[in-house]
VMD Tcl script that builds the backbone (N, CA, C; Angstrom):
set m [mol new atoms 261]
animate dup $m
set s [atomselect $m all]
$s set {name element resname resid chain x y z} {
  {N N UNK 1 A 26.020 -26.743 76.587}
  {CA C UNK 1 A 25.678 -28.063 76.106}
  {C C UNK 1 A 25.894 -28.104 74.589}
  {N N UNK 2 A 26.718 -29.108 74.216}
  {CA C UNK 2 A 27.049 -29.442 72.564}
  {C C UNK 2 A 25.594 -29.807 72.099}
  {N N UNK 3 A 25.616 -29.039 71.035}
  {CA C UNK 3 A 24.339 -29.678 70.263}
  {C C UNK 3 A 24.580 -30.261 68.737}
  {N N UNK 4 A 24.746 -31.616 68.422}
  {CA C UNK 4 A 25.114 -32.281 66.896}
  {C C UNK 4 A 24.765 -31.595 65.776}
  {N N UNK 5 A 25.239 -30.942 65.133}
  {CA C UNK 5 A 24.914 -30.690 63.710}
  {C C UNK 5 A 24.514 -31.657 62.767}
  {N N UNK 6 A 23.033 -31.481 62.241}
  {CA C UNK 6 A 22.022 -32.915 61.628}
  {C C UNK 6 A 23.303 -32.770 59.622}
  {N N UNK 7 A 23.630 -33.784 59.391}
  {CA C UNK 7 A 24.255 -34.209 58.111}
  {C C UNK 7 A 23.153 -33.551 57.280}
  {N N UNK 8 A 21.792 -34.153 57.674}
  {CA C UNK 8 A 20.919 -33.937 56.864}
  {C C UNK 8 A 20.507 -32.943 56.309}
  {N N UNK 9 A 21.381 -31.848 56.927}
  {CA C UNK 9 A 21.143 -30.098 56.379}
  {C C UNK 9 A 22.051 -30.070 55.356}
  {N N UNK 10 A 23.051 -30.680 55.511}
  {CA C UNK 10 A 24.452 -30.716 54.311}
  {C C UNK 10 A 23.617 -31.534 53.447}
  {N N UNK 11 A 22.951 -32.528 53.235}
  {CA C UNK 11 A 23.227 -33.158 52.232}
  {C C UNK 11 A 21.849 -33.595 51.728}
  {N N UNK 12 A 21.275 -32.380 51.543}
  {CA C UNK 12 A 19.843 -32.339 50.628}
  {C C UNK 12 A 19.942 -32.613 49.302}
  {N N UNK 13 A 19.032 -33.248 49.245}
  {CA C UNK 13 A 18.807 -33.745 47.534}
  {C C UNK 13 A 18.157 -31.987 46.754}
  {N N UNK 14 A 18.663 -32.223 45.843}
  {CA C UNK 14 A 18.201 -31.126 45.000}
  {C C UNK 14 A 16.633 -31.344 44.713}
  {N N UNK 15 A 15.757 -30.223 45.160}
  {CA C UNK 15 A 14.441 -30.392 44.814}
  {C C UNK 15 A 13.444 -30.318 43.253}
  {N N UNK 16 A 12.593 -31.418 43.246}
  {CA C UNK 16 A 12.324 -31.303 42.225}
  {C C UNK 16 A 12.100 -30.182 41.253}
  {N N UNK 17 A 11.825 -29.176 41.767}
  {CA C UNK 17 A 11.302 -27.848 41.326}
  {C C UNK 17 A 12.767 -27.153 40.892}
  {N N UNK 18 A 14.072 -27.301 40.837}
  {CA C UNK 18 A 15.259 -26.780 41.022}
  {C C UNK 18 A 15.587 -27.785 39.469}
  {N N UNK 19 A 15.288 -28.957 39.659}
  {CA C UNK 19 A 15.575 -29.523 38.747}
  {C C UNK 19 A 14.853 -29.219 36.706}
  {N N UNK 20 A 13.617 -28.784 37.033}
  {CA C UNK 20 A 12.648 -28.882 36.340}
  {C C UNK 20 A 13.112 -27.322 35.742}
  {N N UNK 21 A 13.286 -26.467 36.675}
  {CA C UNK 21 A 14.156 -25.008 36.208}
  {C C UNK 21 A 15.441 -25.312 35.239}
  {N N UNK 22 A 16.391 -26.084 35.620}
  {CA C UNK 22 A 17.008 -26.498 35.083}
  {C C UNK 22 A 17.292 -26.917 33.476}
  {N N UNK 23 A 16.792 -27.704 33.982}
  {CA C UNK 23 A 16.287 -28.186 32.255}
  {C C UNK 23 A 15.176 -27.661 31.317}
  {N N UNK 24 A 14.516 -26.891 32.095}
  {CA C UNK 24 A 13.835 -25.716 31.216}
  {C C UNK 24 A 14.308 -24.810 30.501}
  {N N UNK 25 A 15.438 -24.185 31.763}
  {CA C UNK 25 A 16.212 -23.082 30.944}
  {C C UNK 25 A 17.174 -23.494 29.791}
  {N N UNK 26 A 18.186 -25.044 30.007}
  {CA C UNK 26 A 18.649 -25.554 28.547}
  {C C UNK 26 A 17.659 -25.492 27.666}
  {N N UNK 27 A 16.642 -26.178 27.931}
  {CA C UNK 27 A 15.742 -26.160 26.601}
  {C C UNK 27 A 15.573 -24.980 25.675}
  {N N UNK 28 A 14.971 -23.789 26.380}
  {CA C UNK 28 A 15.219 -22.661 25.638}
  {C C UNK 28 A 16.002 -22.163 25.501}
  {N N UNK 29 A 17.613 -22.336 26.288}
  {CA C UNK 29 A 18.836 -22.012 25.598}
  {C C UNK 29 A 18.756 -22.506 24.412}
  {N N UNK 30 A 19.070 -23.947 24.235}
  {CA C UNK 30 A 19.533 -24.820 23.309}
  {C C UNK 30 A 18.264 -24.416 21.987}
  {N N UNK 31 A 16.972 -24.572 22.351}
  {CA C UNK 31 A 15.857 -24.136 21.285}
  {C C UNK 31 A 16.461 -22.569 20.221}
  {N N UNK 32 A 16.257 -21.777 21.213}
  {CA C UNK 32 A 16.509 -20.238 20.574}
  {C C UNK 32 A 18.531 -20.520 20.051}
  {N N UNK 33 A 19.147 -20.983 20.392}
  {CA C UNK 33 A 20.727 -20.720 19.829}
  {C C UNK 33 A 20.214 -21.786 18.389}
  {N N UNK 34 A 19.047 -22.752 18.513}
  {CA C UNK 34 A 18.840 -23.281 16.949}
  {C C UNK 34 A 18.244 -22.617 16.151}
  {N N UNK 35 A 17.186 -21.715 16.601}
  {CA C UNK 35 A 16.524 -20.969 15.987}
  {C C UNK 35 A 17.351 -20.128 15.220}
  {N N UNK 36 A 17.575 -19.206 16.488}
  {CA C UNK 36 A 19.079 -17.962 15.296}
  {C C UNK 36 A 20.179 -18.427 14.145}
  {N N UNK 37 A 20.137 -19.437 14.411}
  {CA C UNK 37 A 21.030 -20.722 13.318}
  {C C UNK 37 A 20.420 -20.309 12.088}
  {N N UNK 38 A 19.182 -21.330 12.589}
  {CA C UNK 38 A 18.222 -20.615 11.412}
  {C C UNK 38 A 17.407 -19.883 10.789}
  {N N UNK 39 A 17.292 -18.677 11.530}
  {CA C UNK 39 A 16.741 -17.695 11.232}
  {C C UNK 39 A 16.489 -17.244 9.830}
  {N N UNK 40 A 17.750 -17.324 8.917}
  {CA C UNK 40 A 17.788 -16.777 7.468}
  {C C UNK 40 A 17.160 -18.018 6.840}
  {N N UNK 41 A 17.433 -19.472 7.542}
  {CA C UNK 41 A 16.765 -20.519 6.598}
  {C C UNK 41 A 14.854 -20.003 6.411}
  {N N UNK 42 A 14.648 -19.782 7.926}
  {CA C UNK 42 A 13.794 -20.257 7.637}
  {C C UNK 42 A 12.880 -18.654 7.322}
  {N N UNK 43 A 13.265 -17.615 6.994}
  {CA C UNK 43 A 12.591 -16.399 6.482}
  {C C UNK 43 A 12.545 -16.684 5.317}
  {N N UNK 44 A 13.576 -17.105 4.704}
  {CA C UNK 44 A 14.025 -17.468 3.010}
  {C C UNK 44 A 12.659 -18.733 2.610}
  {N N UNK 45 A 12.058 -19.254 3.532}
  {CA C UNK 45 A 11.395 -20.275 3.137}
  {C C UNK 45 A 9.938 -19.778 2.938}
  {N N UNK 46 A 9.719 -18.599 3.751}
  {CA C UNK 46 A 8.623 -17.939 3.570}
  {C C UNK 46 A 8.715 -16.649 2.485}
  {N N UNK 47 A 10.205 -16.849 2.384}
  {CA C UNK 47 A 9.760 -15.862 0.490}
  {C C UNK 47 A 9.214 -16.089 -0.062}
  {N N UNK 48 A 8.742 -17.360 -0.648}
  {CA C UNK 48 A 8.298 -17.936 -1.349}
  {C C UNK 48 A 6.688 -17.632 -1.447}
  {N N UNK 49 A 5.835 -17.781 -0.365}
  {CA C UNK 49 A 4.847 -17.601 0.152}
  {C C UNK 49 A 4.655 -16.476 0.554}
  {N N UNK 50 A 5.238 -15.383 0.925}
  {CA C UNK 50 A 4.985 -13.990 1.561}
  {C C UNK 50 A 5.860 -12.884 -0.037}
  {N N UNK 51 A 4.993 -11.719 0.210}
  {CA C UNK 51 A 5.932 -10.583 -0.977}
  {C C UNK 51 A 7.645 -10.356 -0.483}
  {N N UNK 52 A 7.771 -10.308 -2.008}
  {CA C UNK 52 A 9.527 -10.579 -1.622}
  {C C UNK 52 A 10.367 -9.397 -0.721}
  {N N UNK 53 A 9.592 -8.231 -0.667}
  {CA C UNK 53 A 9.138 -7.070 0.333}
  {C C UNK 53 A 9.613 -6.943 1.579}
  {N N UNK 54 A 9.078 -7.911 2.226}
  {CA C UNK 54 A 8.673 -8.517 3.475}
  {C C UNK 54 A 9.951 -9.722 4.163}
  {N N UNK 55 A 10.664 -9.899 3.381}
  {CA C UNK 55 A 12.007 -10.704 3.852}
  {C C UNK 55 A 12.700 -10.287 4.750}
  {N N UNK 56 A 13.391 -8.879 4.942}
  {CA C UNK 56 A 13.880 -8.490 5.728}
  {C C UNK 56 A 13.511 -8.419 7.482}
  {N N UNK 57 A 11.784 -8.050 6.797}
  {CA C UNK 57 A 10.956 -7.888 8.548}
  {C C UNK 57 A 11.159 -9.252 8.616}
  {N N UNK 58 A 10.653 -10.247 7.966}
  {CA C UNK 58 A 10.264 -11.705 8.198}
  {C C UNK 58 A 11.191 -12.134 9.021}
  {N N UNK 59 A 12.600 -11.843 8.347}
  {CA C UNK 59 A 14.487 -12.395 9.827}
  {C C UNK 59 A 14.180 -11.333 10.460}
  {N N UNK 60 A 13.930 -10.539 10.516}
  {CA C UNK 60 A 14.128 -9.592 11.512}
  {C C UNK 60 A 13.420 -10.132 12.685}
  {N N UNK 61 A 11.936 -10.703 12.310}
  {CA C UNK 61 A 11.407 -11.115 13.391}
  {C C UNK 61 A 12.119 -11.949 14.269}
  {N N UNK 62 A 12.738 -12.954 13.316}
  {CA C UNK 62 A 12.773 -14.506 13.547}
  {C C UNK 62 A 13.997 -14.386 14.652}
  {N N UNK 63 A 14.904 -13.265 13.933}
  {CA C UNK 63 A 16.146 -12.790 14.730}
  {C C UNK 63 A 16.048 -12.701 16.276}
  {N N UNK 64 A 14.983 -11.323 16.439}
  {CA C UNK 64 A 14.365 -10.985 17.317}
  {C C UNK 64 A 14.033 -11.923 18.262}
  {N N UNK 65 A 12.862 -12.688 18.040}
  {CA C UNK 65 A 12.323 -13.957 18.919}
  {C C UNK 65 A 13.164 -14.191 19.078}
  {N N UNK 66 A 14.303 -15.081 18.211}
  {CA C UNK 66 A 15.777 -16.033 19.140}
  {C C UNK 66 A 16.178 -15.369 19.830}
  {N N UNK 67 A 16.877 -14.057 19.844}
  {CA C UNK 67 A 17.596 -13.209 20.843}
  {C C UNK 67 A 16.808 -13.212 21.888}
  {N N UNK 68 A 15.705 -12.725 22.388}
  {CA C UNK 68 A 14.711 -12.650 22.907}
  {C C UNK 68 A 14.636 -14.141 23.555}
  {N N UNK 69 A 14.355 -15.374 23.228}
  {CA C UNK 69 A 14.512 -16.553 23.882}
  {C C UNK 69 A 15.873 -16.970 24.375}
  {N N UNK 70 A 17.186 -16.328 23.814}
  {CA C UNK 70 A 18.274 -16.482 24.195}
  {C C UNK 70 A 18.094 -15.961 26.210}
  {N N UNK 71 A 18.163 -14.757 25.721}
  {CA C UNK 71 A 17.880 -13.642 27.225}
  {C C UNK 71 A 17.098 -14.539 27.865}
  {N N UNK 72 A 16.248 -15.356 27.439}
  {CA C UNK 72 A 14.933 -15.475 28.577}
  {C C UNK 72 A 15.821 -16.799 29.148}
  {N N UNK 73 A 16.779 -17.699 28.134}
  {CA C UNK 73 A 17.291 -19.268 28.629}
  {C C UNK 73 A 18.221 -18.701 29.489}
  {N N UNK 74 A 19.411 -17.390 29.423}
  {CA C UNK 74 A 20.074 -17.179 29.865}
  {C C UNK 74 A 19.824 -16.820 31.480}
  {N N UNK 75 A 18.902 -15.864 31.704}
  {CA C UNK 75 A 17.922 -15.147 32.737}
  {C C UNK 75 A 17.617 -16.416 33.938}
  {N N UNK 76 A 17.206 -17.404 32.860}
  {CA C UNK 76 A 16.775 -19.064 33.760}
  {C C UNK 76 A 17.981 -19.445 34.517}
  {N N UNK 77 A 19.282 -19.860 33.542}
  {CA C UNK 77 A 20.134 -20.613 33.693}
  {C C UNK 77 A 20.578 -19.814 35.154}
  {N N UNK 78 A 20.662 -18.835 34.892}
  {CA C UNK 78 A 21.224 -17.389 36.362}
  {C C UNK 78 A 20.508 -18.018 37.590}
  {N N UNK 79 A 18.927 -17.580 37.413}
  {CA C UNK 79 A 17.955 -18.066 38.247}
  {C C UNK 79 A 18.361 -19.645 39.240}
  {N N UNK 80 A 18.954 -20.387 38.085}
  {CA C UNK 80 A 18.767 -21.960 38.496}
  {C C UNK 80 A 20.546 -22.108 39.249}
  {N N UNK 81 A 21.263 -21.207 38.834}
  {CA C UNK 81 A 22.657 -20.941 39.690}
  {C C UNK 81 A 22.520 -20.702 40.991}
  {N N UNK 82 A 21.558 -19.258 40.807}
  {CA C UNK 82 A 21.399 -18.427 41.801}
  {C C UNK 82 A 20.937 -19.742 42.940}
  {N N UNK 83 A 19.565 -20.037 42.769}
  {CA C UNK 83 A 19.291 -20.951 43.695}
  {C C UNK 83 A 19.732 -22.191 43.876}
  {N N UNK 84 A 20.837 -22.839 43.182}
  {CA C UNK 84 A 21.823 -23.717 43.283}
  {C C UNK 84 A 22.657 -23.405 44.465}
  {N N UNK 85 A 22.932 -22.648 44.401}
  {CA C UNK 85 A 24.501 -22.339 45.270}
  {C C UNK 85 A 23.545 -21.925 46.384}
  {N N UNK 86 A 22.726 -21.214 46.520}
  {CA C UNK 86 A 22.259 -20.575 47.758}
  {C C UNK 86 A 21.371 -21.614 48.577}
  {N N UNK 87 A 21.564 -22.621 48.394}
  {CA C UNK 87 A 20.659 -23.885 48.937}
  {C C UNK 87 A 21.355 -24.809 50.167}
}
mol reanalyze $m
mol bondsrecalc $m
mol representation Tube
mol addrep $m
C-alpha cells in the first residue's frame, strides 16, 4: 500500500530558537571583529588613567577578549549551520 509523503516534512519553517542562534552568533561575530578594530584605541584611552606600565597588558587584554569572542561568534555561526542543514 502507497503511503503519501506529508510536504509538510519538506517545508518547515525555521524554528524560532534556530533563528535567535543565528543572530546571536552575528552579533558577537560582528561585536568582537569591532572590538579588535579597536583594541589599541581603546587601551591608549586608558593610558591616560592607568600607569603608562600597564599599556601593553591593558591591549593585551582587550586583544584577548576579542579573539576570544571571535572563537565564541565563530563556534555559534558552526552550531547554527550545523543545525541548519541537518533539519
Amino acid at each position: 500500500m502507497h503511503v503519501p509523503i506529508s510536504q509538510e516534512r519538506f517545508e518547515r519553517k525555521p524554528s524560532r530558537s534556530l533563528t535567535v542562534l543565528w543572530v546571536v552568533a552575528a552579533v558577537v561575530l560582528a561585536g568582537s571583529i569591532v572590538a579588535l578594530r579597536f583594541a589599541r584605541e581603546i587601551a591608549w584611552e586608558n593610558y591616560t588613567v592607568i600607569a603608562p606600565s600597564t599599556l601593553d597588558r591593558n591591549e593585551m587584554f582587550y586583544r584577548d577578549l576579542s579573539l576570544a569572542g571571535i572563537a565564541l561568534g565563530v563556534g555559534l555561526l558552526l552550531v547554527a549551520v550545523w543545525r541548519t542543514i541537518g533539519r
